[in-house]
C-alpha positions, 0 to 999 in steps of 0.5 A: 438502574439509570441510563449513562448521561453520555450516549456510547460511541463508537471508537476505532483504534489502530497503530501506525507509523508517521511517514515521510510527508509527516502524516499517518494514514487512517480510514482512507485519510491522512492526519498530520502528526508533529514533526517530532514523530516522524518515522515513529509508531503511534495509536490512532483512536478515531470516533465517527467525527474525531481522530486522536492521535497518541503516542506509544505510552499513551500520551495524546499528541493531537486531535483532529476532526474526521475526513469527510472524503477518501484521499482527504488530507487533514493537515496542521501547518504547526506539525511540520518544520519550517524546513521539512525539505531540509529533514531527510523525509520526502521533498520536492526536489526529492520527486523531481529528482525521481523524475529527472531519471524518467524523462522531462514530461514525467517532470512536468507531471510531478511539478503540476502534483507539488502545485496541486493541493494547499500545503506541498506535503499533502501531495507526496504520496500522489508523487511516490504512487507516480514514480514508483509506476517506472519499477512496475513497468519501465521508464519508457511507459511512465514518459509517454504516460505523462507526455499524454498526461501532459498533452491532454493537460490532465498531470493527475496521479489519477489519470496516470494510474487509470491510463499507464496499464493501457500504455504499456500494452500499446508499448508492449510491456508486461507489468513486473510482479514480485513473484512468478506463477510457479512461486505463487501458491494457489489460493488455499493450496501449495503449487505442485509440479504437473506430474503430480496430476498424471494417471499413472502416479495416481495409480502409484500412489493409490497402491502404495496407499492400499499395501500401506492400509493391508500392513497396518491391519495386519498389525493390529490384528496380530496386537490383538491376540 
């Protein structure tokens, strides 16, 4: 039998859903899509050096060459609309609104991400990581965060999410989580009150265990005569 004339390769495939800076997200990467599929689910088909983009029913809507980076935007300027702050997706002056609510050096920090890459949209996802930080800890951490940020002339997400978790210890805040330690299950188990562990209910449930075992010999002896 001939071997194929093409050699195999290796393709990857996912389902995603545009989001509000018009990208999907892949491997780490980002892959811009038309405007006409915002907010849509599509399929993503990816081999070591292209990403193809298609729709739900399978058409191909665009093709890219793969990230060489992590973080890496791949971005086509014909997908975006010419007012994309206007749509209802993610802005500038969405961000700097979110900031305003913070405080002034946050705002700093925020125009100094919309100003850092080639094409405004590609730095959306750094602002939301940014902002998103005043519900994890509060306002006040976030401020003196960027303030340092500021100071030290680093306003990069990067440097607010290494440096934000020492902040808020000097500040004494506590990060907020989702759920508290009683409502979270131990990993491969359920969470059980500390009585559960006591000698004494051990000892109880030991016996009815033993008068439970007794019972049920006893039955089956008596099925069998």
């Amino acid at each position: 039998m001939p071997l194929p004339s093409v050699h195999y390769r290796y393709t990857e495939r996912k389902k995603a859903r545009v989001s509000s800076d018009f990208h999907v997200r892949f491997d780490n990467a980002y892959y811009s899509v038309d405007k006409a599929f915002l907010h849509k689910d599509v399929l993503i088909q990816a081999t070591t050096d292209t990403v193809k983009i298609y729709s739900i029913r399978g058409e191909l809507i665009c093709e890219h060459p793969r990230a060489t980076y992590k973080g890496q935007h791949v971005t086509d300027p014909k997908h975006l609309p010419r007012d994309y702050y206007n749509t209802g997706a993610w802005s500038a002056s969405y961000f700097i609104g979110k900031a305003m609510e913070v405080g002034p050096q946050t705002v700093e920090v925020i125009k100094a991400v919309l100003k850092s890459k080639p094409i405004e949209v590609q730095t959306y996802r750094l602002c939301l990581g940014i902002v998103n930080y005043a519900k994890r800890y509060d306002k006040r951490v976030l401020e003196e965060c960027c303030s340092r940020a500021m100071e030290l002339g680093r306003p990069y997400y990067s440097y607010i999410k290494n440096t934000i978790a020492a902040v808020a210890e000097e500040l004494g805040v506590a990060a907020k989580t989702k759920k508290t330690a009683a409502e979270t299950s131990v990993r491969g188990g359920i969470s059980r009150p500390a009585s559960a562990s006591e000698i004494s209910t051990l000892l109880s449930k030991s016996e009815e265990l033993s008068q439970q075992m007794s019972s049920d010999e006893d039955t089956r002896k008596g099925g069998d005569r």
